[in-house]
PyMOL Python script that loads the backbone (N, CA, C, O; Angstrom):
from pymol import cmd

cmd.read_pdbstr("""\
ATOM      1  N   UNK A   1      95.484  80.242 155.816  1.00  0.00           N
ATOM      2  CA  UNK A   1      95.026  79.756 154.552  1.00  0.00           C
ATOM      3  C   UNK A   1      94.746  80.931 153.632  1.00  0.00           C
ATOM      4  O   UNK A   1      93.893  81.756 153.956  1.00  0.00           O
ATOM      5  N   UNK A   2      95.430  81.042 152.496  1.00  0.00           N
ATOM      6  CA  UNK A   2      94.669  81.578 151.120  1.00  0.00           C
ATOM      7  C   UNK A   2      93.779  81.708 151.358  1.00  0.00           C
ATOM      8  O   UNK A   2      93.163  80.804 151.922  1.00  0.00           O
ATOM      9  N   UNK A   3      93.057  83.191 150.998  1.00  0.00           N
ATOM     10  CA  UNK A   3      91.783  82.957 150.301  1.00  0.00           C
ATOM     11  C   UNK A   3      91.586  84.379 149.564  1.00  0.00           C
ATOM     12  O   UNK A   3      92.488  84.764 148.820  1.00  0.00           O
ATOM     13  N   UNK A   4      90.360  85.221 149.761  1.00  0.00           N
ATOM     14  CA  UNK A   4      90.185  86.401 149.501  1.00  0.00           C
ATOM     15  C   UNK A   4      90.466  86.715 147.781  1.00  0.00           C
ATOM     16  O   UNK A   4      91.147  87.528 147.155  1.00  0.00           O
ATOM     17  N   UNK A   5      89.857  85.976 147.548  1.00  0.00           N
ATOM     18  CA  UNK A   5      90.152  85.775 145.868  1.00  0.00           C
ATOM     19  C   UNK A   5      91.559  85.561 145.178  1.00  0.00           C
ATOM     20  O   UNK A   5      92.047  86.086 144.177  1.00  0.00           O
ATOM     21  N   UNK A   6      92.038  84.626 146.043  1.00  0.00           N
ATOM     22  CA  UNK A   6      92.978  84.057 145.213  1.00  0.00           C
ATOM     23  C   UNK A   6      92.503  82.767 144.906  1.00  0.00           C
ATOM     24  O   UNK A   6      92.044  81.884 145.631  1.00  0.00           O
ATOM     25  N   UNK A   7      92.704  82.826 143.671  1.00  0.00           N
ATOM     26  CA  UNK A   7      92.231  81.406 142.808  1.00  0.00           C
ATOM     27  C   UNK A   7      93.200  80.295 142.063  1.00  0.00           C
ATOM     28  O   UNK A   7      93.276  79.620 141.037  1.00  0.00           O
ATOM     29  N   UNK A   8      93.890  80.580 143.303  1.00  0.00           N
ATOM     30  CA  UNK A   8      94.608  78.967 142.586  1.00  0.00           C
ATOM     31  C   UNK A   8      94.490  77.701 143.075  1.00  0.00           C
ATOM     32  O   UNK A   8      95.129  76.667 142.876  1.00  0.00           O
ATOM     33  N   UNK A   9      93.379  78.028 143.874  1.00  0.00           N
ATOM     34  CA  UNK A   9      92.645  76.169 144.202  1.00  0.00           C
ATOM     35  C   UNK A   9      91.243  76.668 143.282  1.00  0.00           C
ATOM     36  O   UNK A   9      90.779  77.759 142.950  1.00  0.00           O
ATOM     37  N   UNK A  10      90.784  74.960 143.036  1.00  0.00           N
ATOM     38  CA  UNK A  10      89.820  75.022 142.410  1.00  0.00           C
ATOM     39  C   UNK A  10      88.643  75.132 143.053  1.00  0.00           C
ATOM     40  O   UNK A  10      89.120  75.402 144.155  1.00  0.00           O
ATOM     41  N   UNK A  11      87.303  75.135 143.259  1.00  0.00           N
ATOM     42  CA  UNK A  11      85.870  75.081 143.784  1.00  0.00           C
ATOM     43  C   UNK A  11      86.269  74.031 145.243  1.00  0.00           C
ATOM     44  O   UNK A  11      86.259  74.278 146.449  1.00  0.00           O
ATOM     45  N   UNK A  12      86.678  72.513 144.274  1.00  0.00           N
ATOM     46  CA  UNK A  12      86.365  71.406 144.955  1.00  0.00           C
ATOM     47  C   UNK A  12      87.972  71.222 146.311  1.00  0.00           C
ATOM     48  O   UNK A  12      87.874  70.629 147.386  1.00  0.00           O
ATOM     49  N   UNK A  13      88.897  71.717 145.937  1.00  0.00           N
ATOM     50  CA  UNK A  13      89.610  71.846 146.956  1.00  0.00           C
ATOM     51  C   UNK A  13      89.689  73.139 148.067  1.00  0.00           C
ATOM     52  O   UNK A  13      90.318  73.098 149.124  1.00  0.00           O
ATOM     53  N   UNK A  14      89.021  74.113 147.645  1.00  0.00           N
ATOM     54  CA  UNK A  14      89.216  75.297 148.475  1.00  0.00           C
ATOM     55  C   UNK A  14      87.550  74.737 149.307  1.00  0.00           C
ATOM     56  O   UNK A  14      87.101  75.634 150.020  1.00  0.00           O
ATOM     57  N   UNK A  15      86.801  73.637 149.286  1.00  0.00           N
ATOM     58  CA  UNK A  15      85.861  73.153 149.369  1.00  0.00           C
ATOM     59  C   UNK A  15      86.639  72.411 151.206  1.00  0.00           C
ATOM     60  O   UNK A  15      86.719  72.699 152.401  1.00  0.00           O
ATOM     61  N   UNK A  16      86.999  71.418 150.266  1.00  0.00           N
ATOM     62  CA  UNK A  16      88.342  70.557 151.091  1.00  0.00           C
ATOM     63  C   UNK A  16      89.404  71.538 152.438  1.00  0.00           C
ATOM     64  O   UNK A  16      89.459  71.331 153.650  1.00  0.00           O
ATOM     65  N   UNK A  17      89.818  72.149 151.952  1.00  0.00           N
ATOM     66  CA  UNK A  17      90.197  73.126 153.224  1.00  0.00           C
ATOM     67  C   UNK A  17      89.094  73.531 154.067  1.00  0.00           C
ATOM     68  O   UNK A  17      89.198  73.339 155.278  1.00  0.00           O
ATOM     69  N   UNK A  18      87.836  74.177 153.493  1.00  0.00           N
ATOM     70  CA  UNK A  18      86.484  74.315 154.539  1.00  0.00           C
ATOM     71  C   UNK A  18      86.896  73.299 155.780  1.00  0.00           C
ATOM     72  O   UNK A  18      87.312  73.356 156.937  1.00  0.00           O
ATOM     73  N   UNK A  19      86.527  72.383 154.831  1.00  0.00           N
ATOM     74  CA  UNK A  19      86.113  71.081 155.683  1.00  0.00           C
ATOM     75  C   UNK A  19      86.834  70.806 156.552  1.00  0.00           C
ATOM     76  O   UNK A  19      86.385  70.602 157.680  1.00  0.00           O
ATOM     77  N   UNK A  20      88.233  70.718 156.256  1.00  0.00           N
ATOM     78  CA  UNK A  20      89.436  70.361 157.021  1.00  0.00           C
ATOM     79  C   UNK A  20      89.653  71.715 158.280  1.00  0.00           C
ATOM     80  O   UNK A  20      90.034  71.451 159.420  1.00  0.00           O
ATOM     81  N   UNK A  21      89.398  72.865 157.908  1.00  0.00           N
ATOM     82  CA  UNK A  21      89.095  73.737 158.710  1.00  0.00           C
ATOM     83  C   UNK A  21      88.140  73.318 160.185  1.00  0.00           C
ATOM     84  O   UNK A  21      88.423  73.376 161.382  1.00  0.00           O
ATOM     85  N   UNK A  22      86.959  72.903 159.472  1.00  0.00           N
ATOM     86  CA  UNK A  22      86.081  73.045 160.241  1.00  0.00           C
ATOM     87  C   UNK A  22      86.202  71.885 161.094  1.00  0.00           C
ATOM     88  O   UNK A  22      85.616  72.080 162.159  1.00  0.00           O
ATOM     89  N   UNK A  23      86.806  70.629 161.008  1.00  0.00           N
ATOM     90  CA  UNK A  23      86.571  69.521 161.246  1.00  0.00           C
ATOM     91  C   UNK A  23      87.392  69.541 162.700  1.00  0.00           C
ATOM     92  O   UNK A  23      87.109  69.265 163.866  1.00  0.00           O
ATOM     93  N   UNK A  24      88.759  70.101 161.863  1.00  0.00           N
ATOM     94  CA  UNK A  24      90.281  70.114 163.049  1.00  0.00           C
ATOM     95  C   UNK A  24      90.366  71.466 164.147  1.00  0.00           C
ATOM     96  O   UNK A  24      90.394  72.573 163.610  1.00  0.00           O
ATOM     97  N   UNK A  25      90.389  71.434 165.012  1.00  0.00           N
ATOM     98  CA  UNK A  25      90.779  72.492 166.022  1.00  0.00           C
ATOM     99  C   UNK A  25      91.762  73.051 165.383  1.00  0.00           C
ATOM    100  O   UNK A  25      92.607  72.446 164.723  1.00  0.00           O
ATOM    101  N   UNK A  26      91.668  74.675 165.614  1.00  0.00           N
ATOM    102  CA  UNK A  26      92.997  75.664 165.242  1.00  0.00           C
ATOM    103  C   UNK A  26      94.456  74.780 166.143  1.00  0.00           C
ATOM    104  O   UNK A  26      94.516  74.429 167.322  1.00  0.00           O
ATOM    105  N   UNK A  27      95.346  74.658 165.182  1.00  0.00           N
ATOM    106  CA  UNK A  27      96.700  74.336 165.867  1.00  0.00           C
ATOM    107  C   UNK A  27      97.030  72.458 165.958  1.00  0.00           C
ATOM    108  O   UNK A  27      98.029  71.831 166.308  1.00  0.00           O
ATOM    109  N   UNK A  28      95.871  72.085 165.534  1.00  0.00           N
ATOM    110  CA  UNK A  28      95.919  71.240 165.650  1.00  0.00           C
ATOM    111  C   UNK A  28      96.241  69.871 164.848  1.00  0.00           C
ATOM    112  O   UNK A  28      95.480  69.611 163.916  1.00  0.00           O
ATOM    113  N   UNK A  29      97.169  69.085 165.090  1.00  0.00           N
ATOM    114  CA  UNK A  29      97.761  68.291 164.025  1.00  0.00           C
ATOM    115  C   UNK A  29      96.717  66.848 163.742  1.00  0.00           C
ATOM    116  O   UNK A  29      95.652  66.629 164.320  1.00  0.00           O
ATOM    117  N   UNK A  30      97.243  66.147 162.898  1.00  0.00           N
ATOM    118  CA  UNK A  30      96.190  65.496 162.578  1.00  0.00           C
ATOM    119  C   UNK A  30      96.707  64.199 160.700  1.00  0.00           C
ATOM    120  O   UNK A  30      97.123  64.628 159.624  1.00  0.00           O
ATOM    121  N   UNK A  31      96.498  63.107 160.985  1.00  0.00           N
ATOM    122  CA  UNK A  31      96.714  62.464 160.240  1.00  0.00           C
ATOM    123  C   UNK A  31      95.910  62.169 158.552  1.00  0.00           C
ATOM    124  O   UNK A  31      94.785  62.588 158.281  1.00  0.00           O
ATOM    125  N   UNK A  32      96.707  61.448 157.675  1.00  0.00           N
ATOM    126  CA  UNK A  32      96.043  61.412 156.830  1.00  0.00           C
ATOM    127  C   UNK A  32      94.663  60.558 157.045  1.00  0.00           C
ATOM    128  O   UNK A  32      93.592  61.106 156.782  1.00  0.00           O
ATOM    129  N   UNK A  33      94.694  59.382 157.464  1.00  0.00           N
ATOM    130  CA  UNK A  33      93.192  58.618 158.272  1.00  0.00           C
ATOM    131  C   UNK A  33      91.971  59.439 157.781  1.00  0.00           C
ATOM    132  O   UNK A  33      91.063  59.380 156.952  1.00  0.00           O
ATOM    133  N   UNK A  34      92.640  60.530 159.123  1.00  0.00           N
ATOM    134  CA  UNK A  34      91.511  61.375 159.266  1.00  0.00           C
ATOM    135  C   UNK A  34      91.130  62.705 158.406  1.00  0.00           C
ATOM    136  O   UNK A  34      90.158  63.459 158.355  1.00  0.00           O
ATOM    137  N   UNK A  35      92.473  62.601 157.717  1.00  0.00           N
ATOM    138  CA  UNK A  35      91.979  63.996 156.643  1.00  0.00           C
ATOM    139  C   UNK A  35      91.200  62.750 155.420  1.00  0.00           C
ATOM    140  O   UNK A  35      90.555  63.234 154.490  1.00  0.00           O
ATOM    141  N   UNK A  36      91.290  61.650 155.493  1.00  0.00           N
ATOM    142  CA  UNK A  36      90.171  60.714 154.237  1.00  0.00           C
ATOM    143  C   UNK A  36      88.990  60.865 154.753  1.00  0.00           C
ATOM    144  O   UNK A  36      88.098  61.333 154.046  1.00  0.00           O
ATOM    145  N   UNK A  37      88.706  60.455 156.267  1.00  0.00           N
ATOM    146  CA  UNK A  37      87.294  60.587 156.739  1.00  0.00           C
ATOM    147  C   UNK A  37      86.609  61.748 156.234  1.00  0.00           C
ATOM    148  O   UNK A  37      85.768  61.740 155.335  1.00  0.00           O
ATOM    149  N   UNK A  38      87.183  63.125 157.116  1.00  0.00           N
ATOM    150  CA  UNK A  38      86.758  64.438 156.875  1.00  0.00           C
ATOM    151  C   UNK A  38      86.110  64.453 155.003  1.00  0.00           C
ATOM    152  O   UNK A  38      84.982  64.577 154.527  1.00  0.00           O
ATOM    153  N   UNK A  39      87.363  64.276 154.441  1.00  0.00           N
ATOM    154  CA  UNK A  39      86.901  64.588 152.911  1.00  0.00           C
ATOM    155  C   UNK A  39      85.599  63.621 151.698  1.00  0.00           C
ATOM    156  O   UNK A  39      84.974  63.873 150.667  1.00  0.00           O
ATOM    157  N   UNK A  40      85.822  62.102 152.959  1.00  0.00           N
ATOM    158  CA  UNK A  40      84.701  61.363 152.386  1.00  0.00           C
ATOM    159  C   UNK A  40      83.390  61.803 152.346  1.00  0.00           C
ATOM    160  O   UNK A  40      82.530  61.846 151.467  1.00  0.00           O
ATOM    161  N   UNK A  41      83.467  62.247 153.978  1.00  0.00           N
ATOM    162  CA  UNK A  41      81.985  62.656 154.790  1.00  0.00           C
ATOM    163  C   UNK A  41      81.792  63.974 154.373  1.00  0.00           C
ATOM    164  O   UNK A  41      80.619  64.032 154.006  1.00  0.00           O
ATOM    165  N   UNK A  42      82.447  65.309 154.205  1.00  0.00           N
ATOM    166  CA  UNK A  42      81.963  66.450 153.803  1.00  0.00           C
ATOM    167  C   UNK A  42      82.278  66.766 152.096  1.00  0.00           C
ATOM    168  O   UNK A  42      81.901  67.769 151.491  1.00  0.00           O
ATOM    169  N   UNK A  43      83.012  65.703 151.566  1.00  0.00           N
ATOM    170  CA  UNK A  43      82.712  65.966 149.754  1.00  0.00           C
ATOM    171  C   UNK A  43      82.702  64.910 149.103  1.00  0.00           C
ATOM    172  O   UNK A  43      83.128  65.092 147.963  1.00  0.00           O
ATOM    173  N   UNK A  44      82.289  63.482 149.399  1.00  0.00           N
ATOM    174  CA  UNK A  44      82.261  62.266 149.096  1.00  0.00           C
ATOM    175  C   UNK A  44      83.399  62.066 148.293  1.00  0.00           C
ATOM    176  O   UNK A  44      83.235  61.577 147.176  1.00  0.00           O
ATOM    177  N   UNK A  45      84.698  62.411 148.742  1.00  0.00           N
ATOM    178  CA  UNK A  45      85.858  61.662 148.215  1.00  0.00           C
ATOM    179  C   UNK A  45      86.264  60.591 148.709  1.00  0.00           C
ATOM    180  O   UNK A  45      86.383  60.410 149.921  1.00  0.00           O
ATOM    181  N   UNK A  46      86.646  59.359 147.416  1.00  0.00           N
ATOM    182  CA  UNK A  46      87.227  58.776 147.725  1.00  0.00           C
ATOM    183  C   UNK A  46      89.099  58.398 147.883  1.00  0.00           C
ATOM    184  O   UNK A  46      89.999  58.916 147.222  1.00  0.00           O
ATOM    185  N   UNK A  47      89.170  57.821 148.482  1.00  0.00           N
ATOM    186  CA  UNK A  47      90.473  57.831 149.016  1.00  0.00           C
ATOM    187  C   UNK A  47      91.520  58.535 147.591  1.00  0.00           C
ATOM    188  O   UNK A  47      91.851  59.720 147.573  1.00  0.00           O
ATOM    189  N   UNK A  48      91.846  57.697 146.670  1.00  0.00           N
ATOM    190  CA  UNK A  48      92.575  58.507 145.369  1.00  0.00           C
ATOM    191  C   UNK A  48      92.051  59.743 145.018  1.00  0.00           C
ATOM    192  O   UNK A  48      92.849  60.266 144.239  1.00  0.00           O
ATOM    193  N   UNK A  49      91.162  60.410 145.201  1.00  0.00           N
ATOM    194  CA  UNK A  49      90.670  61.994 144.690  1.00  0.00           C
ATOM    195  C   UNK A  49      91.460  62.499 146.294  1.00  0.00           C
ATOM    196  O   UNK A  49      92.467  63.193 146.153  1.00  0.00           O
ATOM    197  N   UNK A  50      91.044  62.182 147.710  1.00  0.00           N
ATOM    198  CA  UNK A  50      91.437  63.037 148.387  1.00  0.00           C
ATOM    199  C   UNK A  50      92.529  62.962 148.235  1.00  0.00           C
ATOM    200  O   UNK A  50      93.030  64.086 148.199  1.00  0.00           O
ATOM    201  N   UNK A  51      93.607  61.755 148.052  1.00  0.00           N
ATOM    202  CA  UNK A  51      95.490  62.307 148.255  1.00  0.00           C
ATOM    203  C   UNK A  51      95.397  63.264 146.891  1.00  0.00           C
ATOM    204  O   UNK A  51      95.899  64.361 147.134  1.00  0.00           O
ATOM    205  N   UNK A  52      94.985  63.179 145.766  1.00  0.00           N
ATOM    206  CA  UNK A  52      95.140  64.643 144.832  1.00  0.00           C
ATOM    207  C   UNK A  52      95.364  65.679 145.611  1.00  0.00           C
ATOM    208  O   UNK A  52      96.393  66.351 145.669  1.00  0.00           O
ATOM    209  N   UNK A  53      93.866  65.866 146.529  1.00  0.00           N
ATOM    210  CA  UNK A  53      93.560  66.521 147.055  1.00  0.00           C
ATOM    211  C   UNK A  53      94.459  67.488 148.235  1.00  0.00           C
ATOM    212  O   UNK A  53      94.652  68.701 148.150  1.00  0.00           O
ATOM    213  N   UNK A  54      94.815  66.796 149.064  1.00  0.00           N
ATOM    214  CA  UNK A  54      95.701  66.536 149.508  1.00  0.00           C
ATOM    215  C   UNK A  54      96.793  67.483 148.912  1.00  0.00           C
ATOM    216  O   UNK A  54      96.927  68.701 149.037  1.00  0.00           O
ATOM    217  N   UNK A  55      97.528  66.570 148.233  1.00  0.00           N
ATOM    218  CA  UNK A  55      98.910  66.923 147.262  1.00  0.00           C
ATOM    219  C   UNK A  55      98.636  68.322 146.751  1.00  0.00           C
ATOM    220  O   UNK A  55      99.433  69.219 147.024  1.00  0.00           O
ATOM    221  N   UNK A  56      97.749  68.518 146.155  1.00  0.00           N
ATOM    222  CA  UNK A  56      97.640  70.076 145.859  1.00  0.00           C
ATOM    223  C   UNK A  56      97.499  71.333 147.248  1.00  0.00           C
ATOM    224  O   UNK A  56      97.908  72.493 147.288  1.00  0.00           O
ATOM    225  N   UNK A  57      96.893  70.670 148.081  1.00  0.00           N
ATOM    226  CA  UNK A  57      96.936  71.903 149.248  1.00  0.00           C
ATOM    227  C   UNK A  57      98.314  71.841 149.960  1.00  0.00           C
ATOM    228  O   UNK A  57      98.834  72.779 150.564  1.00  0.00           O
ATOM    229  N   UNK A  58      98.831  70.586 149.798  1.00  0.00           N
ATOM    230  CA  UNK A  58     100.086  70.357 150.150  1.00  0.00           C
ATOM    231  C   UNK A  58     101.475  71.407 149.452  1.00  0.00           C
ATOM    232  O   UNK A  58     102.296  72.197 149.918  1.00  0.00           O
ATOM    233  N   UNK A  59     101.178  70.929 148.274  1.00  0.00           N
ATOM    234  CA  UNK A  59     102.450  72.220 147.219  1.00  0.00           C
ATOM    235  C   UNK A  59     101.826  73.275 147.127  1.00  0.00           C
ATOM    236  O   UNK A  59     102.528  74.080 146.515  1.00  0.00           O
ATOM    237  N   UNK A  60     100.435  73.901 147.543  1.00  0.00           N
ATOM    238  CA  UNK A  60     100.030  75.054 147.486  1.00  0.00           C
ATOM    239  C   UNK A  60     100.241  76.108 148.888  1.00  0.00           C
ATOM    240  O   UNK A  60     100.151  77.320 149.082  1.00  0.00           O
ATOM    241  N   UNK A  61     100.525  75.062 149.607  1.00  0.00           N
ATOM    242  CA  UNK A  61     101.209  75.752 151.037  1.00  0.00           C
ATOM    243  C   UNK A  61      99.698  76.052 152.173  1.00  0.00           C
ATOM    244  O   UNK A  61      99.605  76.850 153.106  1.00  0.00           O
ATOM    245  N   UNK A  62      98.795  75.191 151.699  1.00  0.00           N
ATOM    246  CA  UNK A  62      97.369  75.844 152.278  1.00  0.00           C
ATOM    247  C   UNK A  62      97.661  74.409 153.834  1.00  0.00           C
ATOM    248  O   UNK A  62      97.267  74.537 154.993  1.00  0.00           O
ATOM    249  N   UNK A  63      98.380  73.302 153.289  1.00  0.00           N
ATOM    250  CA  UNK A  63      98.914  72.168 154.844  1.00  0.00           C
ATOM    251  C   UNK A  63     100.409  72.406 154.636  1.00  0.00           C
ATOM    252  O   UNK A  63     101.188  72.855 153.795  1.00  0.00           O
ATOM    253  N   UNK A  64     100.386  71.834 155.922  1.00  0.00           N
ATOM    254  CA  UNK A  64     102.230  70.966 155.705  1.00  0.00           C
ATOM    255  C   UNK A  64     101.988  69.870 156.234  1.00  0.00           C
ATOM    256  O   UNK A  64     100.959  69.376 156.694  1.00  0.00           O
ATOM    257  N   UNK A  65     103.399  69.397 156.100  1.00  0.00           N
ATOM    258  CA  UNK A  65     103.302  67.828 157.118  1.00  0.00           C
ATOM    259  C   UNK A  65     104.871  67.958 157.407  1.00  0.00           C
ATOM    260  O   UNK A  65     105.853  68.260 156.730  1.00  0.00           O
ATOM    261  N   UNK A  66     104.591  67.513 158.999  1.00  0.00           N
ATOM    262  CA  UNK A  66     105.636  66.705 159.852  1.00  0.00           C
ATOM    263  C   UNK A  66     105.787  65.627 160.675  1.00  0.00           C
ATOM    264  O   UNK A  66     105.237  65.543 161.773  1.00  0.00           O
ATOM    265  N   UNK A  67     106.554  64.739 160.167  1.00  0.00           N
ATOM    266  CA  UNK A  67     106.574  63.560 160.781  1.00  0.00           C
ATOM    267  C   UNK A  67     105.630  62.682 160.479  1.00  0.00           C
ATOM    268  O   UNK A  67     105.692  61.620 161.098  1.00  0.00           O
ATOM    269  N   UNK A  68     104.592  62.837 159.546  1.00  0.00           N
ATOM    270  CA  UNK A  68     103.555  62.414 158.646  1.00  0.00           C
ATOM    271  C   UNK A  68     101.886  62.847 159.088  1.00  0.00           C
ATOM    272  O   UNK A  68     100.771  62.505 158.696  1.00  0.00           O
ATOM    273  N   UNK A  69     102.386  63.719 160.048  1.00  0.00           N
ATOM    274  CA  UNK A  69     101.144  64.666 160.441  1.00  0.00           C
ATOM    275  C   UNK A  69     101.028  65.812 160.028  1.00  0.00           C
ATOM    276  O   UNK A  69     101.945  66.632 160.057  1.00  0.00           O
ATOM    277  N   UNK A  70      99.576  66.088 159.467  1.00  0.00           N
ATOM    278  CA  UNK A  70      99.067  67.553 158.534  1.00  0.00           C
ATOM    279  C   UNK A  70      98.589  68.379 159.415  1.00  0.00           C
ATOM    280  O   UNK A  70      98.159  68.118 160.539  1.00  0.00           O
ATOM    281  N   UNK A  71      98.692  69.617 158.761  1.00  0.00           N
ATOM    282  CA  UNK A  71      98.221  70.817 159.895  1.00  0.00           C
ATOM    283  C   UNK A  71      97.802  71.964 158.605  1.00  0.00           C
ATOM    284  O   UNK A  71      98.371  72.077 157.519  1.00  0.00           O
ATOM    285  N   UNK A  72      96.743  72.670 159.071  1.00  0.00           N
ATOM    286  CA  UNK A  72      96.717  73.881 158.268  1.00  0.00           C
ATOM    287  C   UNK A  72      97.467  74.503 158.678  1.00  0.00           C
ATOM    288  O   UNK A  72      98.147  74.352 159.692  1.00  0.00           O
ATOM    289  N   UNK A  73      97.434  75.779 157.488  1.00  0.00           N
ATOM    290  CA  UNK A  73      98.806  76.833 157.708  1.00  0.00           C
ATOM    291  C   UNK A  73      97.808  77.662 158.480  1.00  0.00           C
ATOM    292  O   UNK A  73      96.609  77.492 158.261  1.00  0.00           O
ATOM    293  N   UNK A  74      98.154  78.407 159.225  1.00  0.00           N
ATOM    294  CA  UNK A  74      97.572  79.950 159.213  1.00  0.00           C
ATOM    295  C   UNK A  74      96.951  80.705 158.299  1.00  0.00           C
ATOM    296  O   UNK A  74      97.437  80.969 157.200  1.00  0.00           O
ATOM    297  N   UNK A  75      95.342  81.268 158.889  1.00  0.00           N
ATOM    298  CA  UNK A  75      95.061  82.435 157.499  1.00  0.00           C
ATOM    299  C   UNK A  75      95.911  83.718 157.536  1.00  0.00           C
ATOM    300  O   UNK A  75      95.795  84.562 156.648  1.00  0.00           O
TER     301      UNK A  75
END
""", "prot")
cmd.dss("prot")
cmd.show_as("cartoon", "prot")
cmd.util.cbc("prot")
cmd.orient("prot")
């Protein structure tokens, strides 16, 4: 994952990776379901703010998805 002062996520999504960090084991894949839970419970999003959410870490290269399962990238 980005970080180290690069600022092209905002507060509330480089927020969202924390979370998703902290939530998921390194390596470990993981559905959208559960990337809504994670983001409800650690930044009270609801479902339409997290797929934003989502979608931006998505084209920002901070997840991917295969087969419709998300994974962080590597820091």
């Amino acid at each position: 994952m980005a970080s180290d002062g690069d600022s092209s996520l905002t507060p509330l999504a480089q927020d969202a990776v924390d979370a998703l960090a902290t939530a998921v084991p390194a390596n470990e894949s993981f559905g959208y379901d559960r990337a809504y839970s994670i983001l409800a419970e650690a930044e009270g999003l609801d479902k339409p703010a997290a797929d934003d959410i989502l979608e931006r870490l998505l084209s920002r290269g901070y997840l991917y998805e295969v087969d419709g399962s998300l994974r962080l990238t590597d820091s």
